[in-house]
C-alpha positions in Angstrom: -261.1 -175.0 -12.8 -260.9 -174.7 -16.5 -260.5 -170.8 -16.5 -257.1 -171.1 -15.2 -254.2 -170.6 -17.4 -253.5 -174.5 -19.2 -249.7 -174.0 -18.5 -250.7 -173.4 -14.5 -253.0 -176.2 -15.0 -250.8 -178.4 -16.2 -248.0 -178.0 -13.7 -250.9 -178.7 -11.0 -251.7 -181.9 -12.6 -247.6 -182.7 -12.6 -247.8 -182.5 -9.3 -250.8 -183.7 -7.8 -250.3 -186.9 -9.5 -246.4 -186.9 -8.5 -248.0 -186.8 -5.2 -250.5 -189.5 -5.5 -248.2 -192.2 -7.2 -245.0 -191.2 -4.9 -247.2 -192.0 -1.7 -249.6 -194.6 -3.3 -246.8 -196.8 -5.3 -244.4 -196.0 -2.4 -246.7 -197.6 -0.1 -247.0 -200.6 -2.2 -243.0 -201.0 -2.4 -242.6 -201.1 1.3 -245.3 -203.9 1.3 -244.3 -205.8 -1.3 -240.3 -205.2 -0.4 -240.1 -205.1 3.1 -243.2 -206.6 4.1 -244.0 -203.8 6.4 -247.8 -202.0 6.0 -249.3 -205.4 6.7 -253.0 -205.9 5.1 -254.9 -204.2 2.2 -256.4 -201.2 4.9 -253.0 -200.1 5.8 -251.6 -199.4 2.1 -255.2 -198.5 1.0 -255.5 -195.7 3.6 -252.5 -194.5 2.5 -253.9 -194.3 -1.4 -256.7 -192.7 0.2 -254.7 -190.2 2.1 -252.4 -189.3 -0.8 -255.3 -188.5 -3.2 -256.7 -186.2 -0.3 -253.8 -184.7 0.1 -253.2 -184.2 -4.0 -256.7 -182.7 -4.2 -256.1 -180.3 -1.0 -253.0 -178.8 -2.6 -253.9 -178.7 -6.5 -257.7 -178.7 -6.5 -258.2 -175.2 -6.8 -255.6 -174.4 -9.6 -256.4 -177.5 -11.7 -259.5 -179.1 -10.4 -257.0 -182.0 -9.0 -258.3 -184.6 -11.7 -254.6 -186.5 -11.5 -256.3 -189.5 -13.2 -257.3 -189.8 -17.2 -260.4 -191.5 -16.7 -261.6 -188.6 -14.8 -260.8 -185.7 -17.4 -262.2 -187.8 -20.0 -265.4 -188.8 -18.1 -266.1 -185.0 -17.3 -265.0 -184.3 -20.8 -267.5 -186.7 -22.4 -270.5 -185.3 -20.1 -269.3 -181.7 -20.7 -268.1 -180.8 -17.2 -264.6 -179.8 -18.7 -263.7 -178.6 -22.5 -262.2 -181.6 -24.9 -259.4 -179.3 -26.0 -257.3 -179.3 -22.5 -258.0 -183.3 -22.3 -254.5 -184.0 -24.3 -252.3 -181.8 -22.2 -254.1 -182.8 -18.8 -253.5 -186.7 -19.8 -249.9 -185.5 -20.9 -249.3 -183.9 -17.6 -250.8 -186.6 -15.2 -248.6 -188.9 -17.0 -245.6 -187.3 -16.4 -246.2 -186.6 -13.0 -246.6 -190.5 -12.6 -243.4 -191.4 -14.7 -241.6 -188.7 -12.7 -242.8 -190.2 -9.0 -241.9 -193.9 -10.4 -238.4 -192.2 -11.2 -237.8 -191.1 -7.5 -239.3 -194.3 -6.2 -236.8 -196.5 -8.4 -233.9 -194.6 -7.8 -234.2 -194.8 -3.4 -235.6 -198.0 -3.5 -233.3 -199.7 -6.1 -231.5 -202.0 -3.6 -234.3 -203.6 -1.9 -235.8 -204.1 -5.3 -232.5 -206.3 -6.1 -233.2 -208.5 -2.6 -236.2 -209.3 -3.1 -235.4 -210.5 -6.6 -232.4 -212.3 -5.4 -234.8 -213.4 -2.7 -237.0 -215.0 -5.0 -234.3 -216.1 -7.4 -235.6 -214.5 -10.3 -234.2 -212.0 -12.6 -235.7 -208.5 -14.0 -237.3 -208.8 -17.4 -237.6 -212.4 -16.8 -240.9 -214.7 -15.9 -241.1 -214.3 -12.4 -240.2 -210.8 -11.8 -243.7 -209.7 -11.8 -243.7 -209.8 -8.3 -241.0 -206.5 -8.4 -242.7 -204.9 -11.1 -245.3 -204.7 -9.8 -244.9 -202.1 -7.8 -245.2 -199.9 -10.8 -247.3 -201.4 -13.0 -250.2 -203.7 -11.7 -250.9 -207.2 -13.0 -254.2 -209.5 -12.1 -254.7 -211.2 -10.2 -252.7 -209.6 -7.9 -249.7 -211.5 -7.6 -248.7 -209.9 -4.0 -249.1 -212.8 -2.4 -246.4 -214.8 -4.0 -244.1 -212.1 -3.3 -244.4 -212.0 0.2 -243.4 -215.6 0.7 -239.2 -216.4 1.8 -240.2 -219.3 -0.9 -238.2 -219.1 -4.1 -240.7 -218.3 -7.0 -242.6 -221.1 -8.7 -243.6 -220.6 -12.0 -246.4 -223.2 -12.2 -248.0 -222.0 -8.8 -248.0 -218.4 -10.5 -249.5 -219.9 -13.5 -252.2 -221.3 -11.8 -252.7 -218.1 -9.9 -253.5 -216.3 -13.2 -256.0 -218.8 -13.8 -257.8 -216.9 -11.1 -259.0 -213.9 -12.7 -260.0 -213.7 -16.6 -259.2 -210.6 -18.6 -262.7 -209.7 -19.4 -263.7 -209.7 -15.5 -260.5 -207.6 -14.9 -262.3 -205.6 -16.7 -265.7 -205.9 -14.9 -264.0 -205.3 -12.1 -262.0 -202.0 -12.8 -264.8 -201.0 -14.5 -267.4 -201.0 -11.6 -264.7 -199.8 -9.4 -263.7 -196.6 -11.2 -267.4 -196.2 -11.6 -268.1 -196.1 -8.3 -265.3 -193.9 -7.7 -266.1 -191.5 -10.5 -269.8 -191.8 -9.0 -268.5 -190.1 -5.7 -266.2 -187.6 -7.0 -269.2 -185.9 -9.2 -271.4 -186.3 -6.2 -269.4 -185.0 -3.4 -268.1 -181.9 -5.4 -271.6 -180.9 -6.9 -272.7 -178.2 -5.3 -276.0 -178.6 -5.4 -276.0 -181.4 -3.0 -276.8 -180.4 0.1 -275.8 -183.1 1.8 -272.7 -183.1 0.2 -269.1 -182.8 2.6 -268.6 -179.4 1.4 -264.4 -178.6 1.9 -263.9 -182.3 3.1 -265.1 -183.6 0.0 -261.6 -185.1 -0.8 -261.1 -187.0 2.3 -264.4 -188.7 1.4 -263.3 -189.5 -2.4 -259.8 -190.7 -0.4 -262.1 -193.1 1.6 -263.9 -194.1 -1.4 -260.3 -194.9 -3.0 -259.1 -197.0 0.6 -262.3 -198.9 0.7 -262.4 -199.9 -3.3 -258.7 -201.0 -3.3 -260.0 -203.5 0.1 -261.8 -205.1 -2.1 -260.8 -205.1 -5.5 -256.5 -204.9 -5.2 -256.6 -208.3 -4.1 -257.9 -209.4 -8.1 -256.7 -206.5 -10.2 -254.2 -204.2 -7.5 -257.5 -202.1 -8.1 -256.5 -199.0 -11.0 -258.9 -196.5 -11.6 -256.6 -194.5 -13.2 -254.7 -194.9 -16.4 -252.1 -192.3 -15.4 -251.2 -194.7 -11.8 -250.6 -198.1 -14.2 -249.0 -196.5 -17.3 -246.8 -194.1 -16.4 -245.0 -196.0 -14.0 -245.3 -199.0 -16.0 -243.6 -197.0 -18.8 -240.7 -196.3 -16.6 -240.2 -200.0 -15.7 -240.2 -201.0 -19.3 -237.3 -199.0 -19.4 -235.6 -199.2 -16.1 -234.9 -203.5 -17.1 -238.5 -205.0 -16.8 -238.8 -205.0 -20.4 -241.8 -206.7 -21.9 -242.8 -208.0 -18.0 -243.4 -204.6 -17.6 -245.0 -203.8 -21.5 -247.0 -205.2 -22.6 -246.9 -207.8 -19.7 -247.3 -211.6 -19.7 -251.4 -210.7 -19.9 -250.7 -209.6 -23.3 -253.3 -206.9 -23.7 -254.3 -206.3 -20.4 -252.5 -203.4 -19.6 -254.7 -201.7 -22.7 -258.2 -202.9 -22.2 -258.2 -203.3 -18.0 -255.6 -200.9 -17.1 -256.7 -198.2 -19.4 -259.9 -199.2 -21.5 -261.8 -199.7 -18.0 -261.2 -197.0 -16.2 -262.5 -194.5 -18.7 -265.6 -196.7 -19.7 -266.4 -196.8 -15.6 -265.6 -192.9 -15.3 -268.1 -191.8 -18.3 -270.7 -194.8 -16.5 -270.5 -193.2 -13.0 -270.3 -189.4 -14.2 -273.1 -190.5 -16.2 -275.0 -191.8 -14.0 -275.1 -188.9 -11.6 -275.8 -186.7 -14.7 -278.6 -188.3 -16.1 -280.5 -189.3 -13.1 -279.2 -188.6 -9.7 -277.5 -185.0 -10.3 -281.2 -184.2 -11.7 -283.0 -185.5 -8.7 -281.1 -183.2 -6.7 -281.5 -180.6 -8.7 -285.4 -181.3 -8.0 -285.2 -181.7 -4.4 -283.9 -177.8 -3.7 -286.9 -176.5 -6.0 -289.6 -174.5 -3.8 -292.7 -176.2 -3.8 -295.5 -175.0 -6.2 -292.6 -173.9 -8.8 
């Protein structure tokens, strides 16, 4: 939706992402706080919903890309013009900082129990398992946090031991891929088998069943915008270098960031250079 005023465009992307990371990260703070949306369906269904409902109520103003990787995966395939890339990734990372903002500020108590809970303190080893509900870390270190048991730092160190950076990478790579994969696909409109208007609750589906499988090793990204700009805000709000750059070091940049947009131009690519075309194919007449 390019031909759409940038300043309209922009306050689209504010909010579709607001939306996405107030429901997505919300749901994730009432798992990890209060131990409430039990198993990785229940909060991914709720990423999925938010990013249907995002797309429902900005896609026609902005194109409802609320995610980095996607602008610059269209961008670098030429499905959307280089020179509104800055001010969409400007935009979707306010909207992110903004919903982190809101989510701090009501859930600020149950953020101290759990801390107290786990007899650690903010900005200190340990309190990973509060930031985390903001930025994301891998593996995922949700399972620590949902013990009563006070944390234990050489337990979490072996837990890291569990996923490498480089196949944090792999991992958010494929995934964003797969999801950039279905978002070109579904929305094309030369495929006929293609959801038509219910295309977003299909890329929302995508989104609940990648984050089954993936969250579990990385809290499952995709989106630069969802791990930066709320990360950002808990740098500042007393996570400190937990927060960013992280005890990973340069995760944050090369699986948080990096990743996605190397899996967004792969999957948009994909469709592009072969699938897209085969479609394309299929609808000519016979004998042309």
């Amino acid at each position: 939706m390019s031909d759409r005023p940038l300043s309209a465009c922009c306050v689209a992307e504010v909010l579709g992402t607001f939306l996405l990371i107030f429901f997505g990260c919300g749901a994730v703070h009432v798992a990890v706080l209060m131990g409430d949306l039990q198993g990785l369906w229940q909060v991914g269904i709720v990423w999925g919903i938010s990013i249907m409902l995002a797309i429902y109520v900005v896609g026609s103003i902005s194109g409802a890309h609320i995610n980095p990787a996607i602008t610059c995966g269209l961008a670098t395939w030429g499905l959307f013009p280089w020179a509104r890339v800055p001010a969409y990734v400007l935009s979707q990372l306010a909207g992110a900082i903004l919903a982190a903002a809101v989510l701090f500020t009501v859930f600020q108590p149950y953020l101290a129990a759990k801390e107290k809970q786990k007899g650690v303190v903010r900005g200190q080893p340990g309190s990973e398992l509060t930031a985390m509900c903001y930025g994301e870390y891998f593996p995922n270190p949700g399972g620590m946090a949902g013990t009563p048991d006070l944390y234990d730092a050489t337990a979490h160190a072996e837990h890291n031991k569990l996923v490498t950076e480089p196949i944090a990478c792999l991992i958010e790579i494929i995934g964003t891929a797969i999801l950039a994969l279905v978002v070109i696909a579904v929305t094309d409109s030369k495929n006929q088998a293609g959801p038509g208007n219910f295309a977003p609750v299909f890329i929302g589906l995508t989104v609940a069943a990648l984050i089954c499988v993936i969250a579990p090793l990385t809290q499952a990204c995709f989106n630069p915008a969802r791990d930066f700009g709320p990360r950002l805000f808990a740098y500042f709000a007393g996570w400190g270098s937990i927060a960013l750059p992280g005890a990973q070091g340069t995760g944050f940049l090369t699986v948080y960031i990096i990743s996605p947009i190397v899996g967004s131009v792969l999957g948009i690519g994909i469709y592009q250079l072969m699938l897209g075309r085969w479609v394309a194919e299929s609808e000519t007449p016979a004998g042309n």
